[in-house]
C-alpha positions as CSV (number, residue, x, y, z in Angstrom):
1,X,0.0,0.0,0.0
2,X,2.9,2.5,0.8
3,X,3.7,2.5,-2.8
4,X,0.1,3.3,-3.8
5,X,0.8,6.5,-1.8
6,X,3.9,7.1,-3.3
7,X,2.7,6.8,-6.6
8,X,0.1,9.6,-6.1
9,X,1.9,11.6,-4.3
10,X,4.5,12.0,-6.6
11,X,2.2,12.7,-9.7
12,X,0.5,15.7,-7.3
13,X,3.6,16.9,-6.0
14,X,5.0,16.7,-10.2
15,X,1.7,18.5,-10.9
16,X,2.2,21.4,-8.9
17,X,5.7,22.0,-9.6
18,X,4.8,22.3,-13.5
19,X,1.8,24.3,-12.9
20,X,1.5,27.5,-15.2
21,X,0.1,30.9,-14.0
22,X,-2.8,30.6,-16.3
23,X,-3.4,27.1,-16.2
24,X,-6.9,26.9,-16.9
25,X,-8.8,23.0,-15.9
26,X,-8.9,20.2,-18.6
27,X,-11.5,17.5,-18.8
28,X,-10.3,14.6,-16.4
29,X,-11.8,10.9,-16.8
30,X,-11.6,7.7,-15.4
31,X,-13.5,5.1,-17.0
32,X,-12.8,1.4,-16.2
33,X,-14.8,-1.5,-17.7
34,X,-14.7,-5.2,-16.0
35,X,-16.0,-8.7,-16.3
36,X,-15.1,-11.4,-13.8
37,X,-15.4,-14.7,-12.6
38,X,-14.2,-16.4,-10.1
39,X,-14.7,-17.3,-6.3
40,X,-15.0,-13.4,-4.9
41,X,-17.9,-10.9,-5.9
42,X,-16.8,-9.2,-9.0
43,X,-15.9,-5.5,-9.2
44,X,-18.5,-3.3,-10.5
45,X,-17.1,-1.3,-13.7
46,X,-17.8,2.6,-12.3
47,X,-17.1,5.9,-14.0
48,X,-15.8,9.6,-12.5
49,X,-16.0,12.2,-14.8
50,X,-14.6,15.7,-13.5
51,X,-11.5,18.7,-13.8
52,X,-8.3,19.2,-13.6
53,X,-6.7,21.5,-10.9
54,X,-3.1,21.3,-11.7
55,X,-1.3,19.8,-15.1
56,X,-0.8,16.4,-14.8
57,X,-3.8,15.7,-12.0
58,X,-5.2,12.3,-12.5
59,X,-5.9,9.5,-10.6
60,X,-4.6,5.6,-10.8
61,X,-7.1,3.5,-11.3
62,X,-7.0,1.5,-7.8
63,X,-7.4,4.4,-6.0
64,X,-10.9,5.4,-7.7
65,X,-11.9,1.9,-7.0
66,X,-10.8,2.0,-3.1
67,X,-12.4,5.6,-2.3
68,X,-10.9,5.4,1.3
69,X,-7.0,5.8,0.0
70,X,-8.0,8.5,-2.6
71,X,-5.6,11.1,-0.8
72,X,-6.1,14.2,-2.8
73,X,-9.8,16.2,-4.1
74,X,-11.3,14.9,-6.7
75,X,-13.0,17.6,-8.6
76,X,-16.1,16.0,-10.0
77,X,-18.8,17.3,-13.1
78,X,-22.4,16.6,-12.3
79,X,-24.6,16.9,-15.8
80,X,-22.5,15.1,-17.8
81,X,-23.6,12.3,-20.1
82,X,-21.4,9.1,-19.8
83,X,-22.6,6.6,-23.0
84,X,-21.1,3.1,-23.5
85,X,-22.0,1.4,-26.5
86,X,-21.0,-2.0,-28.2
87,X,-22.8,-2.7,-31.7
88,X,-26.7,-2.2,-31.3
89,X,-26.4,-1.7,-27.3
90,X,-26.2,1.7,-26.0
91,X,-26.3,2.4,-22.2
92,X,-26.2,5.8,-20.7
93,X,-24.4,6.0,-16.6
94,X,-26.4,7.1,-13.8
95,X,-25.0,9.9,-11.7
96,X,-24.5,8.7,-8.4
97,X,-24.8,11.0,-5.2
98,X,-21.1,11.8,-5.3
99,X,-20.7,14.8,-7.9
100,X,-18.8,13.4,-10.7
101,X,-19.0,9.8,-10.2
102,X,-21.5,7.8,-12.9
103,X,-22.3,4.1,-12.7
104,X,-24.1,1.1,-13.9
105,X,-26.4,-1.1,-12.5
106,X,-24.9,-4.3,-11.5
107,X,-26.7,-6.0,-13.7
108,X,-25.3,-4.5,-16.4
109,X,-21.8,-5.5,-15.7
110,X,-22.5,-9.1,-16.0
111,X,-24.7,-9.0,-18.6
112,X,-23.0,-6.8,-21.2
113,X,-19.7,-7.0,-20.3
114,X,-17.6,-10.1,-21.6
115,X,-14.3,-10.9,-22.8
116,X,-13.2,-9.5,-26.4
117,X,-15.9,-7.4,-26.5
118,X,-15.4,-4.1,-27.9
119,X,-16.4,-1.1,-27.0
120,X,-17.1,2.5,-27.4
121,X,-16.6,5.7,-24.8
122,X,-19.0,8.7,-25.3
123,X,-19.1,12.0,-22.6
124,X,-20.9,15.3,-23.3
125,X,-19.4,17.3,-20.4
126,X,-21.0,21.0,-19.9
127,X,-19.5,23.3,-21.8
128,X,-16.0,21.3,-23.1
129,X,-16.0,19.2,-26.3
130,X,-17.4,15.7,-26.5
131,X,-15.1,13.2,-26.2
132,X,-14.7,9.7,-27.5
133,X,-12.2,6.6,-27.0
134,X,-12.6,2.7,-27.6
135,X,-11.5,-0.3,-25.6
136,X,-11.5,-3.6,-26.0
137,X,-11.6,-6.5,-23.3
138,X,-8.6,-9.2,-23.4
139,X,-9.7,-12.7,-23.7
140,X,-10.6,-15.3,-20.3
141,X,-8.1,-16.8,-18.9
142,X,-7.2,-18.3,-15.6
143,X,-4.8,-19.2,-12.2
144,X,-3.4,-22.3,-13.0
145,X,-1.0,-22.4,-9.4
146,X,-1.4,-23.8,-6.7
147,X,-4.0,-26.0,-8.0
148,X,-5.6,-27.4,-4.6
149,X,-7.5,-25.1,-2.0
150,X,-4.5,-24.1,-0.1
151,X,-1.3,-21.3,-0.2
152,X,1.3,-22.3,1.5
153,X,3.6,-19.4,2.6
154,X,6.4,-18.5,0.4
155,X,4.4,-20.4,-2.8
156,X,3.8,-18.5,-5.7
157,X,0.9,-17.5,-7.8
158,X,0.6,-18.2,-11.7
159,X,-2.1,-17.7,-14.4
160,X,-2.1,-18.7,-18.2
161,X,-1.4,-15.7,-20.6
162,X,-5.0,-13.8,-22.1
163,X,-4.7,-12.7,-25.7
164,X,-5.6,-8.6,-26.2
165,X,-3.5,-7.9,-22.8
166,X,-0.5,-5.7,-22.4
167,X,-0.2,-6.7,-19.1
168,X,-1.7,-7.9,-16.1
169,X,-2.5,-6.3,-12.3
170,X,-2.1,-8.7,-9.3
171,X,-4.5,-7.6,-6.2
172,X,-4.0,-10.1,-3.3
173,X,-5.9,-9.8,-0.1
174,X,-5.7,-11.2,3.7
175,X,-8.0,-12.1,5.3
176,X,-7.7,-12.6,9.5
177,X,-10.3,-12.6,12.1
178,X,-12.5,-11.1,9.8
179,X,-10.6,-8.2,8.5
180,X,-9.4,-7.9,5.0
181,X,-5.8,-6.5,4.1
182,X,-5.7,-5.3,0.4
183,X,-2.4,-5.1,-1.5
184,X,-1.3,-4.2,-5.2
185,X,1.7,-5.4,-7.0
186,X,1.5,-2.9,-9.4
187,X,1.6,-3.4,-13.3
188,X,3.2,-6.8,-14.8
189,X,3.9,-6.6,-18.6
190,X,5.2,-9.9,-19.4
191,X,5.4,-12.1,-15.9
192,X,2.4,-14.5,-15.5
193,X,4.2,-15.6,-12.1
194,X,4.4,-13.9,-8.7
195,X,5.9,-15.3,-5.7
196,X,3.7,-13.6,-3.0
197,X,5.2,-13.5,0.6
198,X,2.2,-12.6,3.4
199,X,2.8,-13.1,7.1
200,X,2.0,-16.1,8.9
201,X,-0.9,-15.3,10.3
202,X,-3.5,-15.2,8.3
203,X,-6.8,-17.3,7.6
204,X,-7.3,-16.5,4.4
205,X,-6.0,-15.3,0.8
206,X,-7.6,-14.3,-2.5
207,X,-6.3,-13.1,-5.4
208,X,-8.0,-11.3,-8.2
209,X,-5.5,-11.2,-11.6
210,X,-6.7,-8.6,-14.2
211,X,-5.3,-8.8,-17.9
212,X,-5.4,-5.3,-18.4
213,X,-5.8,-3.4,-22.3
214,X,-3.4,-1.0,-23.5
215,X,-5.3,1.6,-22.4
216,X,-5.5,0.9,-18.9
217,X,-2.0,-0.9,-18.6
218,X,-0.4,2.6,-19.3
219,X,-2.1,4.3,-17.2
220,X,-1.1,2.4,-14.6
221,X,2.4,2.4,-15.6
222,X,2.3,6.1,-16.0
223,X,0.9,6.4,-12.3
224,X,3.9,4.0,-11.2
225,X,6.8,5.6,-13.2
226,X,6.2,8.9,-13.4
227,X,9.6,10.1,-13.0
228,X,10.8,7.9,-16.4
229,X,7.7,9.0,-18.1
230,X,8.4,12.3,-20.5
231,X,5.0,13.2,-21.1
232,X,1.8,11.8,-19.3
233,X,-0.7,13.0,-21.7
234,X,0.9,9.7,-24.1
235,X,0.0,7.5,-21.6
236,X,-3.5,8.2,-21.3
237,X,-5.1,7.5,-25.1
238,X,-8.2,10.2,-24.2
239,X,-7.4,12.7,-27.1
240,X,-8.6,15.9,-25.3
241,X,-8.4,14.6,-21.8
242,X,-6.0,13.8,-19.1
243,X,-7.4,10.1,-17.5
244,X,-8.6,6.7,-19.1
245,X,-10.7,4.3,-21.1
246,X,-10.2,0.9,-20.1
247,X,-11.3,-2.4,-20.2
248,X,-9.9,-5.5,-17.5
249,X,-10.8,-9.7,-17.7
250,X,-10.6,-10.5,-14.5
251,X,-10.1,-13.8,-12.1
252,X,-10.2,-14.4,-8.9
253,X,-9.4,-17.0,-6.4
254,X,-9.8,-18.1,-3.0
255,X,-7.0,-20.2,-1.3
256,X,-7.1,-21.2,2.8
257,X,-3.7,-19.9,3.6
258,X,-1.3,-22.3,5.4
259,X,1.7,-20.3,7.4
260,X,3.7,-23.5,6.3
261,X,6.7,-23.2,3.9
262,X,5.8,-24.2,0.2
263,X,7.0,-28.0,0.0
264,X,7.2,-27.8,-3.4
265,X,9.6,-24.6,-3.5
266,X,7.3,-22.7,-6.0
């Protein structure tokens, strides 16, 4: 989690040393589609739709998703109109009660949303140019290690590659007396592999793996590289916006955790 912080607080502290005298706010989006199966109740594909305050001032992903770690304002737009739409279907986001933030019903998610399905990004925002950007979702896949019901400490986790992906994001989470501990390994290009050290003391483990598109895999990377990155806006595929368009397969799975060393030294 500490690098989650670090992360954002290095693009806002970027931000503000770049900021111009007349810097005047840009459309900021964060759209993120996903379809998931698995043993843990799939993530509901949400939408925040605001400003800019500073150059550079956008969000990763994961901390949209986990609203208690977002660590800086978000500066939302109520009255926009948020439009997905994949061939002949066309669905239109509800604003929610937070300004700025636009979702679908759950149904929707599971219904609509499957792998290699392509699809289209539409927002009227007040008084800025419409936008548009496309996604498509990489193809299923799934964890193929450990195969039985239980992770031993110091085993690793492994899933089979998904075609469309330029990457993948590994969320792992403890579970112990009834409390959950939520961790991100940040963005994998290439390794399907990740040895995954917890303390001993836990009950529980799931992990959620998400092949990630193009779209959303560089945003992430932006988020976790800034320094090496030359110019953010490349990273974000929103021509006329700072933010993203993305679209995520996703599995998860539930393992009994065992604080005994992997016997098979994986």
């Amino acid at each position: 989690m500490r690098h989650k912080f670090l992360a954002i607080l290095v693009l806002l502290l970027v931000s503000c040393a770049t900021e111009p005298q007349d810097y005047e706010s840009e459309p900021n989006i964060c759209v993120i589609l996903s379809t998931e199966h698995g043993d843990f109740e799939p993530w509901e594909s949400r939408a925040t739709v605001g400003r800019t305050v500073v150059v550079g001032d956008t969000v990763p992903v994961d901390t949209i998703r986990e609203g208690e770690y977002y660590s800086f304002p978000w500066v939302g737009i109520s009255g926009a109109e948020v439009i997905l739409s994949n061939n002949d279907t066309t669905v239109i986001l509800d604003e929610t009660s937070d300004q700025g933030y636009y979702k679908l019903y759950p149904l929707y998610n599971y219904s609509l949303f499957v792998p290699e399905a392509i699809w289209e990004l539409e927002v009227n925002y007040p008084g800025w140019p419409e936008l548009h950007a496309g996604t498509r979702f990489p193809e299923d896949f799934e964890i193929t290690h450990p195969p039985g019901d239980t992770f031993f400490w110091g085993d690793s986790i492994v899933w089979s590659a998904s075609e469309g992906a330029k990457g993948y994001g590994l969320w792992y989470t403890y579970q112990k007396s009834g409390i959950w501990w939520q961790y991100f390994t940040g963005p994998l290009e290439s390794a399907r592999r990740s040895k995954v050290i917890p303390p001993r003391d836990y009950d529980e483990i799931v992990f959620r793996v998400a092949a990630l598109d193009t779209n959303l895999y560089d945003y992430l990377y932006c988020g976790w590289n800034f320094f090496e990155i030359d110019d953010p806006r490349d990273w974000m595929h929103i021509e006329g916006a700072w933010g993203v368009f993305g679209a995520q397969t996703v599995v998860s799975r539930s393992y009994v955790f065992s604080p005994q060393d992997s016997l098979a030294g994986n």
